[in-house]
Structure formats: C-alpha cells, structure tokens
Backbone of each chain as ProteinMPNN parsed JSONL, in Angstrom:
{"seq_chain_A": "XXXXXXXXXXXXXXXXXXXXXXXXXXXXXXXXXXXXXXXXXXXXXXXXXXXXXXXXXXXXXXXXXXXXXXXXXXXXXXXXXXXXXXXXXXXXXXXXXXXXXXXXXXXXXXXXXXXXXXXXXXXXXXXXXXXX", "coords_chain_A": {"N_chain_A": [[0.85, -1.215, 0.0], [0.331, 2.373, -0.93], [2.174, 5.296, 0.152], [-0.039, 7.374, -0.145], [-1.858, 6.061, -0.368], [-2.39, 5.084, 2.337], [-2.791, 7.171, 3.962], [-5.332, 8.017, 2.899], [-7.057, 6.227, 3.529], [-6.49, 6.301, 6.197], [-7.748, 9.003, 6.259], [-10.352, 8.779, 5.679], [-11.584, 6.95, 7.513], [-11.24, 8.4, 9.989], [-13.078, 10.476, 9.406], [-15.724, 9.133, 9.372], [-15.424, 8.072, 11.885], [-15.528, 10.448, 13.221], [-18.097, 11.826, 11.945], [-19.753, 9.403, 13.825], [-19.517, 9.828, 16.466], [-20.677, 11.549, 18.242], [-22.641, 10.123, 18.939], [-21.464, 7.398, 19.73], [-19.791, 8.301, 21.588], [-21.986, 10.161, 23.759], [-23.238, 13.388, 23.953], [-24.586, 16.546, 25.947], [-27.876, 15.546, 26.733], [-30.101, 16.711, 27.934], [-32.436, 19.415, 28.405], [-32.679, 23.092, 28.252], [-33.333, 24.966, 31.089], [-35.427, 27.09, 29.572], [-36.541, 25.167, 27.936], [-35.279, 24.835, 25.075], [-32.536, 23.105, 23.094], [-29.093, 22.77, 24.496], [-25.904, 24.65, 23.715], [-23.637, 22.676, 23.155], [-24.83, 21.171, 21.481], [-25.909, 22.022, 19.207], [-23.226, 22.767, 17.857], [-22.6, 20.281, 17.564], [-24.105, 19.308, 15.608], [-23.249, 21.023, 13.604], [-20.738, 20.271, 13.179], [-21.193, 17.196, 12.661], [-22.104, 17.692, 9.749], [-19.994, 19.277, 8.628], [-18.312, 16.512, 9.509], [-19.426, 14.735, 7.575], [-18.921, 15.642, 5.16], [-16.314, 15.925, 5.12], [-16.057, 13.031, 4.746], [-17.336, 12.383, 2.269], [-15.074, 13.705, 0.988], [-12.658, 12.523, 1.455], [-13.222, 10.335, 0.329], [-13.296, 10.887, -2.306], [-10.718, 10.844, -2.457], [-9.601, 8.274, -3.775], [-10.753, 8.333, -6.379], [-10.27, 10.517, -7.637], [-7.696, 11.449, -10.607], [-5.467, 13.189, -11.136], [-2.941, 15.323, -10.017], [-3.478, 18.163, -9.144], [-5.985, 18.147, -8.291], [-5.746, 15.81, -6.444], [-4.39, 17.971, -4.518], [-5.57, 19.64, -3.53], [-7.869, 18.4, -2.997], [-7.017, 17.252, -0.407], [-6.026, 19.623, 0.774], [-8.218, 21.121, 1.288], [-9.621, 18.985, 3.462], [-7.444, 19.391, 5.559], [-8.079, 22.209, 6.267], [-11.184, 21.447, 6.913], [-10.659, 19.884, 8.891], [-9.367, 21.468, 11.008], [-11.619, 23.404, 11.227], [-13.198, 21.309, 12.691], [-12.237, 21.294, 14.946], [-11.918, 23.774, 15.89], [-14.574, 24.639, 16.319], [-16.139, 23.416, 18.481], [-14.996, 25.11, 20.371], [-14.645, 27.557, 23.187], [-15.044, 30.72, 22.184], [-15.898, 30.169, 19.216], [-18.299, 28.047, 18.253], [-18.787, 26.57, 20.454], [-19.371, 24.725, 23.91], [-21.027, 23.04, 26.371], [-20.148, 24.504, 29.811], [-19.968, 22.272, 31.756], [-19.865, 18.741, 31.897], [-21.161, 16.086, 29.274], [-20.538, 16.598, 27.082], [-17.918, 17.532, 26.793], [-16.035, 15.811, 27.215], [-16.757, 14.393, 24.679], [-16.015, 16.944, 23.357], [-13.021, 16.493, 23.489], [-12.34, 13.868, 22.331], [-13.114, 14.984, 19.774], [-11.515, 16.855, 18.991], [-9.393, 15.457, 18.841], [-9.473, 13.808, 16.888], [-10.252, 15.877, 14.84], [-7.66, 16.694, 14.949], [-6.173, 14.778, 13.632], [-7.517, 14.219, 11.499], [-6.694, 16.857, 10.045], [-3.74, 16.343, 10.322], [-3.809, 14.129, 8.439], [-4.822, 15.779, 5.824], [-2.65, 17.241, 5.304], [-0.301, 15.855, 5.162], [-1.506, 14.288, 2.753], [-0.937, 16.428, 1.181], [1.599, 17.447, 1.236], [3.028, 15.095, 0.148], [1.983, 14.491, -2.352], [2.966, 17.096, -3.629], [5.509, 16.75, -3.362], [5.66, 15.175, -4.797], [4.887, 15.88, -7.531], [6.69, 17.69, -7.952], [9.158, 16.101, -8.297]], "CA_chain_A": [[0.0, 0.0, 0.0], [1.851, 3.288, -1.251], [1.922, 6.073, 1.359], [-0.964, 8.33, -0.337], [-3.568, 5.208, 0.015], [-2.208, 5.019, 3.607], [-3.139, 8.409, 3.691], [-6.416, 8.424, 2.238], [-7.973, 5.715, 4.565], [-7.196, 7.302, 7.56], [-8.771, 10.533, 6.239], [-11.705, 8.303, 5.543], [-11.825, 6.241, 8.893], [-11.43, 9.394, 10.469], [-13.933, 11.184, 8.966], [-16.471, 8.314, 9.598], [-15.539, 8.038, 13.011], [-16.076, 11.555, 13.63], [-19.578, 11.338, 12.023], [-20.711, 8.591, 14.658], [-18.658, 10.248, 17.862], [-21.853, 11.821, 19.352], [-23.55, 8.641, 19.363], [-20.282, 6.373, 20.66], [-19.723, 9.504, 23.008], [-23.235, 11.032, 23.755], [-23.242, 14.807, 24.274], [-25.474, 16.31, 27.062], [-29.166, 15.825, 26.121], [-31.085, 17.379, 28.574], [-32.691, 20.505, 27.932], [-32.404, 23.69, 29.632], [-34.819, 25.544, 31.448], [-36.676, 27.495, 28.722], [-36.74, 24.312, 27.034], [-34.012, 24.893, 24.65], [-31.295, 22.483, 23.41], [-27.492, 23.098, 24.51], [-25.102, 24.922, 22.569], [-23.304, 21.811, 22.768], [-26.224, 20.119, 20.475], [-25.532, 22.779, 17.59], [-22.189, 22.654, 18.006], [-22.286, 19.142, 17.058], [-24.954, 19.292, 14.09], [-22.805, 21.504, 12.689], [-19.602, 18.905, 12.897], [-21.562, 16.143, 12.011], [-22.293, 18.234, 8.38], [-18.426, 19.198, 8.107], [-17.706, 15.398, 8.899], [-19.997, 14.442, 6.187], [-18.31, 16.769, 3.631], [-14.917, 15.117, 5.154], [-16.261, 11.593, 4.396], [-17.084, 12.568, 0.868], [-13.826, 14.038, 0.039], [-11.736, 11.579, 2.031], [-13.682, 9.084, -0.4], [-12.978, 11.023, -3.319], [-9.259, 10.618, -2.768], [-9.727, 7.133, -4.189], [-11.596, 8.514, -7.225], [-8.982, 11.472, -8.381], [-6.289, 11.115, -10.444], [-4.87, 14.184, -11.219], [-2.027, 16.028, -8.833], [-4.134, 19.136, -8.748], [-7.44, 17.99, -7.715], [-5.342, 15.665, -4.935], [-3.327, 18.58, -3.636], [-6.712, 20.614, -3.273], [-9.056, 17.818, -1.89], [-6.168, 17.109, 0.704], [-5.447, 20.977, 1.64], [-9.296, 21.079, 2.142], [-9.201, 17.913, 4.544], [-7.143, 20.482, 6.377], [-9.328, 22.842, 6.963], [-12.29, 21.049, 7.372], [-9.485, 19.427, 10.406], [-9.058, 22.598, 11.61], [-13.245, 23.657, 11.395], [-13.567, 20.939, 13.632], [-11.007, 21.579, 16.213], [-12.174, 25.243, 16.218], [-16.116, 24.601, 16.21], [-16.207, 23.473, 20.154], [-14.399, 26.737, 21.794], [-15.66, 29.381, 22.989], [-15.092, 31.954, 20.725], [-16.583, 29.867, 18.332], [-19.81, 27.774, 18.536], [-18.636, 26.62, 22.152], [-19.911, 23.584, 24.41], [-21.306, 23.441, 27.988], [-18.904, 24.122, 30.834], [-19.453, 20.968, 32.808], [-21.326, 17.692, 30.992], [-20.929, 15.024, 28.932], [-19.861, 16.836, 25.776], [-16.581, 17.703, 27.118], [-15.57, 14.384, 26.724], [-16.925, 14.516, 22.988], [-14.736, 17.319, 22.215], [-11.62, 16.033, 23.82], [-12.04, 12.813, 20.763], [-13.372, 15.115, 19.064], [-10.052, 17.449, 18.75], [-7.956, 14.507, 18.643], [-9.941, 13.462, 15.283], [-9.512, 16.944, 14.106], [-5.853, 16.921, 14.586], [-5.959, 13.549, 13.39], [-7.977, 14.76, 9.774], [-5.863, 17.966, 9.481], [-2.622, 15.97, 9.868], [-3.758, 13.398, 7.193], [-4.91, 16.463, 4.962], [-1.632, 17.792, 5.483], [0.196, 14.388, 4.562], [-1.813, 14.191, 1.399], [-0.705, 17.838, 0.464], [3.365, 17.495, 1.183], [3.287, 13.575, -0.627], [1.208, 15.177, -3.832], [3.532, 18.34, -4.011], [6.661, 16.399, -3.48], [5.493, 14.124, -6.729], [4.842, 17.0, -7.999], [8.156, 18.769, -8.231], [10.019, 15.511, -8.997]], "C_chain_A": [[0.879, 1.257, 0.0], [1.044, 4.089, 0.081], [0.242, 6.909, 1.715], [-2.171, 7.579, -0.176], [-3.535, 4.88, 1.727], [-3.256, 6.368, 4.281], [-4.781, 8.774, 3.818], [-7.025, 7.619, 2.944], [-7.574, 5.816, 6.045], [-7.379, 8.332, 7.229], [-9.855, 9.89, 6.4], [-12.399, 7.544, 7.039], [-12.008, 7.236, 9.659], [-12.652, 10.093, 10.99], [-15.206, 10.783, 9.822], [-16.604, 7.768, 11.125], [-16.069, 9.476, 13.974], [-17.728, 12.07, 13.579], [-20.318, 10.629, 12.662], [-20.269, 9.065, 16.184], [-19.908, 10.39, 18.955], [-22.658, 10.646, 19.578], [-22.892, 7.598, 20.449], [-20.404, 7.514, 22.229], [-20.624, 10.602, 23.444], [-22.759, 12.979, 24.637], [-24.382, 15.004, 25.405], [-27.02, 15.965, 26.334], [-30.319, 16.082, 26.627], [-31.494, 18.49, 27.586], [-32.527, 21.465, 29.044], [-33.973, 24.625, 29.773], [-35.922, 26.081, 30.65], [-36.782, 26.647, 27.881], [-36.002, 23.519, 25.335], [-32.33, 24.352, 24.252], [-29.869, 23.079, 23.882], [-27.131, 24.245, 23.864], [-24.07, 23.918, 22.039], [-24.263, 21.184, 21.48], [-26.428, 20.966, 18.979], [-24.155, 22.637, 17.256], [-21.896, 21.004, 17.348], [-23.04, 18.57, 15.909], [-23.879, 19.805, 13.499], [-21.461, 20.521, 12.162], [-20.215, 17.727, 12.369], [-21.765, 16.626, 10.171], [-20.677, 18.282, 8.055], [-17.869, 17.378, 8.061], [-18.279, 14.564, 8.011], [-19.105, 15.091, 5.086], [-17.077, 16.327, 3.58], [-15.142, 13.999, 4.178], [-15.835, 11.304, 2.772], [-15.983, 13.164, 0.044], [-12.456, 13.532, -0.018], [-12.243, 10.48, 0.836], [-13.244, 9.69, -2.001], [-11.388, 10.921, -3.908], [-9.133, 9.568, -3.541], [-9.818, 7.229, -5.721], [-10.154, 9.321, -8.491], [-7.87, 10.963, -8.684], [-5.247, 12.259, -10.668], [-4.203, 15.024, -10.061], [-2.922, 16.808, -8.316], [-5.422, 19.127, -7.641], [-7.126, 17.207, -6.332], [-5.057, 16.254, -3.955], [-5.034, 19.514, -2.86], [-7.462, 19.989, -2.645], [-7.782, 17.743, -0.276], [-6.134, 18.44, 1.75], [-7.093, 21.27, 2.276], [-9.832, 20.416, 3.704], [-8.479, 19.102, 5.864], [-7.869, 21.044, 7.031], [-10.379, 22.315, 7.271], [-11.669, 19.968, 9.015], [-9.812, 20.28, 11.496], [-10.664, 23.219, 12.246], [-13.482, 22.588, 12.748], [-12.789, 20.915, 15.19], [-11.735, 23.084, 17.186], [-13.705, 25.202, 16.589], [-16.528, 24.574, 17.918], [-15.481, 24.864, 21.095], [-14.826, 27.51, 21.709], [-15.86, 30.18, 22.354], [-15.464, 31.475, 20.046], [-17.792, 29.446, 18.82], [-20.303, 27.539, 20.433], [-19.678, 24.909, 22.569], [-20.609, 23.885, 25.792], [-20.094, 23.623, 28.648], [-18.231, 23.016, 31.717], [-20.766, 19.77, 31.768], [-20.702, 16.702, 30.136], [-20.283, 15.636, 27.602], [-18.723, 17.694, 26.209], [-15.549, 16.679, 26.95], [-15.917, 14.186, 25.121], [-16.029, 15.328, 22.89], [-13.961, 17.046, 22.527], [-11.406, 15.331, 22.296], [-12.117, 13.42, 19.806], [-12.723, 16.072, 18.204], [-9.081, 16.707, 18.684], [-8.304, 14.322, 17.455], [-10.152, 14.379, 14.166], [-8.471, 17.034, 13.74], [-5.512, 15.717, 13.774], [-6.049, 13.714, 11.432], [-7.415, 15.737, 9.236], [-4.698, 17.273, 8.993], [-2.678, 15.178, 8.42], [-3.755, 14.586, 5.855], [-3.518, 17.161, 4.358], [-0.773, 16.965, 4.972], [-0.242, 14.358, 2.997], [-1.085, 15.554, 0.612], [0.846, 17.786, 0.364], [3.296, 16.533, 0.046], [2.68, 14.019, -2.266], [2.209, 16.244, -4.405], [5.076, 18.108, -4.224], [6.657, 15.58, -4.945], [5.813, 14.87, -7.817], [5.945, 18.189, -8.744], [9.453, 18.179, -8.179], [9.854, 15.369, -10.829]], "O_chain_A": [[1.905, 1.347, 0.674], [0.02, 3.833, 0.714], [-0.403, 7.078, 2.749], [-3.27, 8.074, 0.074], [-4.543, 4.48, 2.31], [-4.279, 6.266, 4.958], [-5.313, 9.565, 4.596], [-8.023, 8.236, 3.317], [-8.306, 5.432, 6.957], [-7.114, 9.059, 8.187], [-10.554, 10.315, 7.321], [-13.557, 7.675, 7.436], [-13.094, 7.159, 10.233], [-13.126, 10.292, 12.109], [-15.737, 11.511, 10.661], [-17.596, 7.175, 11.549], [-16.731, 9.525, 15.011], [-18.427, 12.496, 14.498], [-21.526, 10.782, 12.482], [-20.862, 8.485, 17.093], [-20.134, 9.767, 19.992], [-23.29, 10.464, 20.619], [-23.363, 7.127, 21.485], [-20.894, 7.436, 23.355], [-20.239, 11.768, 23.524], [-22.123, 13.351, 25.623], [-25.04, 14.049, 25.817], [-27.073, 16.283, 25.146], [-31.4, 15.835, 26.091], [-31.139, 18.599, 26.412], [-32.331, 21.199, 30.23], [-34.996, 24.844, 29.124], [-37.096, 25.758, 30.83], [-37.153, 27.094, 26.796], [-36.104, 22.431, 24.768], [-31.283, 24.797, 24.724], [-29.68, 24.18, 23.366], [-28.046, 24.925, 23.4], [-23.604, 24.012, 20.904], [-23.653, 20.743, 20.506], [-26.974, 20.565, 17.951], [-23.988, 22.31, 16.081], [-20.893, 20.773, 16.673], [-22.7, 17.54, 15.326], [-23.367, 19.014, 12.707], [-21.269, 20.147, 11.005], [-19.57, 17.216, 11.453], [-21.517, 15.732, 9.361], [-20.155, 17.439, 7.325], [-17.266, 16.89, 7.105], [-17.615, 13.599, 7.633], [-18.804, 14.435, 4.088], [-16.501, 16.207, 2.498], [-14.616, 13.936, 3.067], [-14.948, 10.674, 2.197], [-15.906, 13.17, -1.184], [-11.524, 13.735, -0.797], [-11.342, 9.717, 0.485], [-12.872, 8.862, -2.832], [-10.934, 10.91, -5.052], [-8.268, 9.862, -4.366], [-9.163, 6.447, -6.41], [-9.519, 8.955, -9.48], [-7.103, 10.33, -7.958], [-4.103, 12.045, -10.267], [-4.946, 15.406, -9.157], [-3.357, 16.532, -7.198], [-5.693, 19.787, -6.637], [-7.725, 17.486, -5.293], [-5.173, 15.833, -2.804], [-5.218, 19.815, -1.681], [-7.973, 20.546, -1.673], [-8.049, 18.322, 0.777], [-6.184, 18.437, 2.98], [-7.269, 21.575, 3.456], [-10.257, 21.01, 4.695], [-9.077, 19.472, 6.875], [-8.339, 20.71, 8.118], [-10.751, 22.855, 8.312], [-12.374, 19.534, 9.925], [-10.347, 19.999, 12.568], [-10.861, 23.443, 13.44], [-13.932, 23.076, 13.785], [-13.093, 20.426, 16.278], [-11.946, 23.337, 18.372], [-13.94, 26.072, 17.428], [-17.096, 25.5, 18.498], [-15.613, 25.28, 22.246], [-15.316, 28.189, 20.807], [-16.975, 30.408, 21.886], [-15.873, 32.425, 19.379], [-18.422, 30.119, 19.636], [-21.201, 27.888, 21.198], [-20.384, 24.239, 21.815], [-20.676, 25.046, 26.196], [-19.065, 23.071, 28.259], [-17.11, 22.769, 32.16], [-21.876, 19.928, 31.259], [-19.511, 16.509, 30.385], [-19.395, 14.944, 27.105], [-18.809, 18.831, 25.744], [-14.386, 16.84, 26.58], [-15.0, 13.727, 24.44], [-15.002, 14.883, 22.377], [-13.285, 17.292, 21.528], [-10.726, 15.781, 21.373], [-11.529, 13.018, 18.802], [-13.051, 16.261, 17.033], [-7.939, 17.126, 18.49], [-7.433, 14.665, 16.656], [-10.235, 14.072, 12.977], [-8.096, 17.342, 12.608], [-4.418, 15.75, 13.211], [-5.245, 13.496, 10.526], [-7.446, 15.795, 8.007], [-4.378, 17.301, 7.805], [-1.919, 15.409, 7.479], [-2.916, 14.463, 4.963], [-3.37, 17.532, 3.193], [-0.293, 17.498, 3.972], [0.609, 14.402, 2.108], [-0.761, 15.477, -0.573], [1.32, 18.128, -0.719], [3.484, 17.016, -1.071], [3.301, 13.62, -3.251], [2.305, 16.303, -5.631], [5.811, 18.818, -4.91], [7.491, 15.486, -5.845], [6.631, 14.701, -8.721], [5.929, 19.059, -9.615], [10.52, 18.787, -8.084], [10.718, 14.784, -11.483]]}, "seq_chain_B": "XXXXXXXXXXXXXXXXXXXXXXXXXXXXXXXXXXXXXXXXXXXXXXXXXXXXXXXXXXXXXXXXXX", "coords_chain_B": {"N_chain_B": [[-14.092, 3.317, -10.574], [-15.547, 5.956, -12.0], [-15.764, 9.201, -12.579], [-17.522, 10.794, -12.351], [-19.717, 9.083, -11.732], [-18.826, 9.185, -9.236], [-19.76, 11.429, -8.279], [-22.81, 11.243, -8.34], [-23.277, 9.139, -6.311], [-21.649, 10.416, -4.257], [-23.426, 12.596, -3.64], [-25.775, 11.882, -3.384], [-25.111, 10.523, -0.699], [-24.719, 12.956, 1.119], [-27.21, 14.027, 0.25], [-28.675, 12.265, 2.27], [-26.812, 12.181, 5.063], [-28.002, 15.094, 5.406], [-30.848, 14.336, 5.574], [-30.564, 12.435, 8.053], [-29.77, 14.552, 9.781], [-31.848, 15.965, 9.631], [-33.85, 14.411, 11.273], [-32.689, 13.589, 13.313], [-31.294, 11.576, 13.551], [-28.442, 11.588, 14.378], [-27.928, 12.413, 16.866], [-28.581, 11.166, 20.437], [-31.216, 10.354, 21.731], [-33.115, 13.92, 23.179], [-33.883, 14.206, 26.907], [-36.798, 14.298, 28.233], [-37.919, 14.944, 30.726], [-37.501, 16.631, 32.927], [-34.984, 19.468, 33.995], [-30.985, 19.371, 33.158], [-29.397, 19.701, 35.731], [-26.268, 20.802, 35.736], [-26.791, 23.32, 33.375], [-28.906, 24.599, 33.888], [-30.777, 27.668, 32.406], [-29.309, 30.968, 32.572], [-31.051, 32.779, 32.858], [-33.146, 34.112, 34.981], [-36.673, 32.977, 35.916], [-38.532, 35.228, 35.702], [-37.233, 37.021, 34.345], [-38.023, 35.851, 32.137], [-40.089, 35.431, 31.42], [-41.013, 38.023, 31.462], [-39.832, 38.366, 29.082], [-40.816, 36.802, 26.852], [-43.207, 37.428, 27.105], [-45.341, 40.597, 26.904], [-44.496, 42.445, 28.945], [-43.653, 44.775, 30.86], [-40.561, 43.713, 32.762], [-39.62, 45.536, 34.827], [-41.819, 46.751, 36.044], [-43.261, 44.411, 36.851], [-41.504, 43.627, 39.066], [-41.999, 45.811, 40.472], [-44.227, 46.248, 41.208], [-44.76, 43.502, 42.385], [-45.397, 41.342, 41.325], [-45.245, 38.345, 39.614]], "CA_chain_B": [[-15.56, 4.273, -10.694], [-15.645, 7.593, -12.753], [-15.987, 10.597, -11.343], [-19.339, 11.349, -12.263], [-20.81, 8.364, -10.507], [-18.593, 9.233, -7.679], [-20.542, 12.134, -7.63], [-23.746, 10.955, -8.138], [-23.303, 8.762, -4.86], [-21.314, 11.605, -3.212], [-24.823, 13.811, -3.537], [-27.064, 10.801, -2.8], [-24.721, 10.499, 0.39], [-25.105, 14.318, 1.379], [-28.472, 14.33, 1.486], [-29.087, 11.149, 3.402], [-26.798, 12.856, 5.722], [-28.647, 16.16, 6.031], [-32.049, 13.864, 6.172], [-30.281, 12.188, 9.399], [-29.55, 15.672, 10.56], [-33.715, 16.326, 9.989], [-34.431, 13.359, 11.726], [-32.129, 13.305, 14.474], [-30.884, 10.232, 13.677], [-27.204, 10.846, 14.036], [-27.708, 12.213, 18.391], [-28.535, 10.843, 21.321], [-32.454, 11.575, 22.167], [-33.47, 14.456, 24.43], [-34.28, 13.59, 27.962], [-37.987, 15.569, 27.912], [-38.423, 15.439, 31.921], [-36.609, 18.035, 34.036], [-33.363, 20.197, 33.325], [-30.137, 18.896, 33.224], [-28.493, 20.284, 36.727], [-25.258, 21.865, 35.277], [-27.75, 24.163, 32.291], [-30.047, 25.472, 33.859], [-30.909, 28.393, 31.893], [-29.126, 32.035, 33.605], [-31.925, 33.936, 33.051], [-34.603, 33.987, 35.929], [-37.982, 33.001, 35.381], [-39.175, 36.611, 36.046], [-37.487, 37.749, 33.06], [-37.723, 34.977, 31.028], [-41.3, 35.875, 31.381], [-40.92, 39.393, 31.077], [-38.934, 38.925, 27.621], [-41.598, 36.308, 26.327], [-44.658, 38.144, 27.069], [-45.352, 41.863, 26.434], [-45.264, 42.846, 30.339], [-41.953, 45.253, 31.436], [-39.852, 43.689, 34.309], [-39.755, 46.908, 35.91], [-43.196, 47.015, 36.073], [-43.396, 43.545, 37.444], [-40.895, 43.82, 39.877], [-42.174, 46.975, 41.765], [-45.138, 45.29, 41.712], [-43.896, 42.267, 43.223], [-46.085, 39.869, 41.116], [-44.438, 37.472, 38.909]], "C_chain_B": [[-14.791, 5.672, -11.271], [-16.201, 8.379, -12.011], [-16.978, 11.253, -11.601], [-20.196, 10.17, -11.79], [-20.403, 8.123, -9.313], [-19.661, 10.467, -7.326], [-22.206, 12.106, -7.33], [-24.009, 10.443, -6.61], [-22.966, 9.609, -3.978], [-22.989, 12.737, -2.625], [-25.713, 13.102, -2.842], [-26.42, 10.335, -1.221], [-25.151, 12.078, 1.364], [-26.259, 14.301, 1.658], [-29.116, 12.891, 2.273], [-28.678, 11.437, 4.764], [-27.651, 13.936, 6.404], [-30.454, 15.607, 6.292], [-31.803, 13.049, 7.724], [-30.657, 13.602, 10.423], [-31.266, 16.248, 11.225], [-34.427, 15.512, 11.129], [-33.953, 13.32, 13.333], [-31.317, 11.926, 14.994], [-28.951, 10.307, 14.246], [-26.79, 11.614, 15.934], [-28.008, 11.207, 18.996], [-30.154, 11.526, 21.868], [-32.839, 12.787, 22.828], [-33.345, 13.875, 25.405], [-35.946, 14.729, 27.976], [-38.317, 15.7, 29.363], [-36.818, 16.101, 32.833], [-35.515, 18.484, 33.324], [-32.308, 19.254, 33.599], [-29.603, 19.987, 34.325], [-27.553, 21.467, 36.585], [-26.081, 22.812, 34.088], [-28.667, 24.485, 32.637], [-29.526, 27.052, 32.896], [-29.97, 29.756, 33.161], [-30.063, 32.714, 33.842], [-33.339, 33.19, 34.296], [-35.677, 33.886, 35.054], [-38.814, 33.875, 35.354], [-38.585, 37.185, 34.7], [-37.352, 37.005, 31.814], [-39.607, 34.866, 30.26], [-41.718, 37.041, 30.889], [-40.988, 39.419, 29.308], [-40.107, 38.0, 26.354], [-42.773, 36.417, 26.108], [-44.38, 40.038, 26.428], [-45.186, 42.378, 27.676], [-43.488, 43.457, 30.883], [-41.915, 44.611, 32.379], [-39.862, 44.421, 35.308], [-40.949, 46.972, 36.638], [-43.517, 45.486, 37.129], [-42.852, 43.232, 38.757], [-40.957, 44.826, 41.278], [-43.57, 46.884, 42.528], [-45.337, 43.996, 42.72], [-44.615, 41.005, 42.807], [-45.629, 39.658, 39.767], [-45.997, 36.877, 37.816]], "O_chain_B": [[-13.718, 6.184, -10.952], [-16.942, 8.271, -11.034], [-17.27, 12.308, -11.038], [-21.37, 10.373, -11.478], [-20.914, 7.396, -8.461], [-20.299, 10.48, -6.274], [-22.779, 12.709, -6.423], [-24.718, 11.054, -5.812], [-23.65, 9.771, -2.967], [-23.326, 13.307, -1.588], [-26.352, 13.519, -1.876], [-27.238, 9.774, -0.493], [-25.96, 12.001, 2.288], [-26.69, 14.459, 2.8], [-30.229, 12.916, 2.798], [-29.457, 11.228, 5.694], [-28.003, 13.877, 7.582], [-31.224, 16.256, 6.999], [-32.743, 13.027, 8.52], [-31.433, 13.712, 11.373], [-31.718, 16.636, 12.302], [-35.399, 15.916, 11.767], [-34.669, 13.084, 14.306], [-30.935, 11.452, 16.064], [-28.299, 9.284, 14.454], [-25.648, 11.457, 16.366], [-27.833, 10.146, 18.397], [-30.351, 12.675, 22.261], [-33.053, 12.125, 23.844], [-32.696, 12.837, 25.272], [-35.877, 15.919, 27.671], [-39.097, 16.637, 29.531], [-35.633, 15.892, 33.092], [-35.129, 18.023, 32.25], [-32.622, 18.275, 34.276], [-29.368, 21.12, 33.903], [-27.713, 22.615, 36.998], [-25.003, 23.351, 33.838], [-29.534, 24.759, 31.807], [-28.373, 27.452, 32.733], [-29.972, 29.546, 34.374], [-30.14, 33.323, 34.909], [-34.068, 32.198, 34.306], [-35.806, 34.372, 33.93], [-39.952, 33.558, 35.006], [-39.352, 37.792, 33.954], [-36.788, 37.339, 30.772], [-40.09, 34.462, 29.202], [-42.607, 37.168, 30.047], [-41.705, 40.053, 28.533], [-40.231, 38.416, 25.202], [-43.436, 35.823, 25.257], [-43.466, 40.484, 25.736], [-46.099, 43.203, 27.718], [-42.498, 42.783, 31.166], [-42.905, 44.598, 33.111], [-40.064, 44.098, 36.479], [-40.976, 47.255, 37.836], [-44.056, 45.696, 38.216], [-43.556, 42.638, 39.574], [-40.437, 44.8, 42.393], [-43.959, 47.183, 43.657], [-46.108, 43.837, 43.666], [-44.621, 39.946, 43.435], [-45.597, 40.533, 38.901], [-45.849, 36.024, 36.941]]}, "name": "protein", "num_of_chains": 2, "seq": "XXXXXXXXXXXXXXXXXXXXXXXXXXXXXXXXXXXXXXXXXXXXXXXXXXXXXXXXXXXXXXXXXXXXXXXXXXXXXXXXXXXXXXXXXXXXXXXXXXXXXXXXXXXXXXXXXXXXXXXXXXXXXXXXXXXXXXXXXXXXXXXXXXXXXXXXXXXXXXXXXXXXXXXXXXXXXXXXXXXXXXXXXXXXXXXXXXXXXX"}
C-alpha cells in the first residue's frame, strides 16, 4: 500500500468516526430551562455536516487522479481538520462548561488533529510528486 | 468508478446525511423530563417571562407579582 492510500484511509476512517462520535460519546441531552437544546447540540450538528463533507472528500481521494485535484481535496481535509477543532471553543460555537460533551470534544479534537494531519500528509506527498 | 458516478453517490450520500440531521438520527435523544443540573438556563424566570410576554420587568418587579 503506497503512502498516499495510507493516507487516504485514515482521512476516511477518520472522517467516519467523527460522524458517529456523538452517538459512541453522547453529548449532554437534557434541555435547559426554557426548554431549549445546549449549545453543545448545535455545536455538534454543525460537525456532524463538516464530517460528512470530510467523508465525501476523504472518499474522493480514491476517485482522483490528477495532482491538482489531490493537492486541493487534501489541503481542504485540512481545513475542514481545523473547522472541527475550532467549532467546540468558545469563541466559536462553544460547548457546555461541565457535561458530557466535554468528553466529545476532547475525541473530538484529537480526530480533528488527526484529519488535518492526514490532509496535510496528502498535500506534502502530492507536491513532493509533484516537483520531482 | 468515474468521477461522475462518484458524484452521483457523493450527492445521494449528502443528502441522506442532512435527512439524518432532519431526523435526528445521528444524536442521542433528548431527555424531555426536568433540566439537566449543570444548564439550567441564567436567566430567571421573572425575566424569562418578562422577555416572552409583552409585560416590562420593571413594572413587574415593583409590583412584586411574577
């Protein structure tokens, strides 16, 4: 298996693990007083859509053959890494302070760093081909 | 596979996704009796009342009926 299919199924395992996280690792699911889900509970719709959009572009690595279109789905992978890293903190969408989805984003910043690095991997290994 | 029936499936994946998302299929149910402890809401029920009705706080408050 060359490096870049190494590569390309852990973007995809990743991805796919990140899409089922809240389920493996349930978020809070109370409600709060005015009845009102979380901000954890948007916070994690919205990641479940980015790791959909992963899935499908982690899957398209398979598909592409052209440098260009690799170096670009890969550098995306990135960011959509990074989107999910950033999506749980405060300044962004944010989580509860104390609760069960604190433990979701812990995995759920390791599987960020996890999908950036691969994106990141695909983008050096493509660019190094690239400019032999 | 060609890359137009990757995308076909890619799309037909997408929205099966965002029909999970409709559905709720891809949390963890509610709980629908009582609050969760750590979330209670900050806002008092005096102006959570206030802000949901038409009725000033001020007004309620000097009053002293909720």
């Amino acid at each position: 298996m060359t490096k870049y299919k190494l590569l390309s199924w852990s973007a995809l395992l990743v991805s796919v693990v990140l899409l089922i996280l809240p389920r493996i690792i349930p978020i809070c699911n109370g409600l709060m007083k005015n009845g009102s889900p979380m901000s954890c509970h948007y916070t994690y719709q919205a990641e479940f859509i980015f790791a959909l959009l992963a899935v499908i572009l982690a899957s398209a690595l398979f598909v592409l053959r052209t440098k260009e279109a690799r170096l670009l789905t890969g550098f995306i992978l990135l960011l959509l890494g990074i989107i999910v890293i950033v999506l749980p903190q405060p300044w962004a969408s944010g989580i509860c302070q104390a609760g069960g989805c604190v433990k979701t984003a812990f995995f759920s910043n390791i599987g960020g760093g996890w999908l950036a690095l691969s994106g990141a991997g695909i983008v050096w290994l493509t660019e190094k081909k690239q400019s032999k | 596979m060609t890359l137009q029936r990757f995308l076909v499936v890619a799309f037909l994946v997408f929205v099966l996704g965002i029909g999970a998302v409709y559905a709720g299929v891809n949390r963890v149910p509610f709980r629908q009796e009582g609050a969760h402890e750590m979330h209670k809401s900050s806002l008092s029920s005096i102006i959570i009342t206030a802000y949901s009705g038409n009725v000033s706080p001020l007004t309620m408050i000097s009053n002293g009926k909720a």
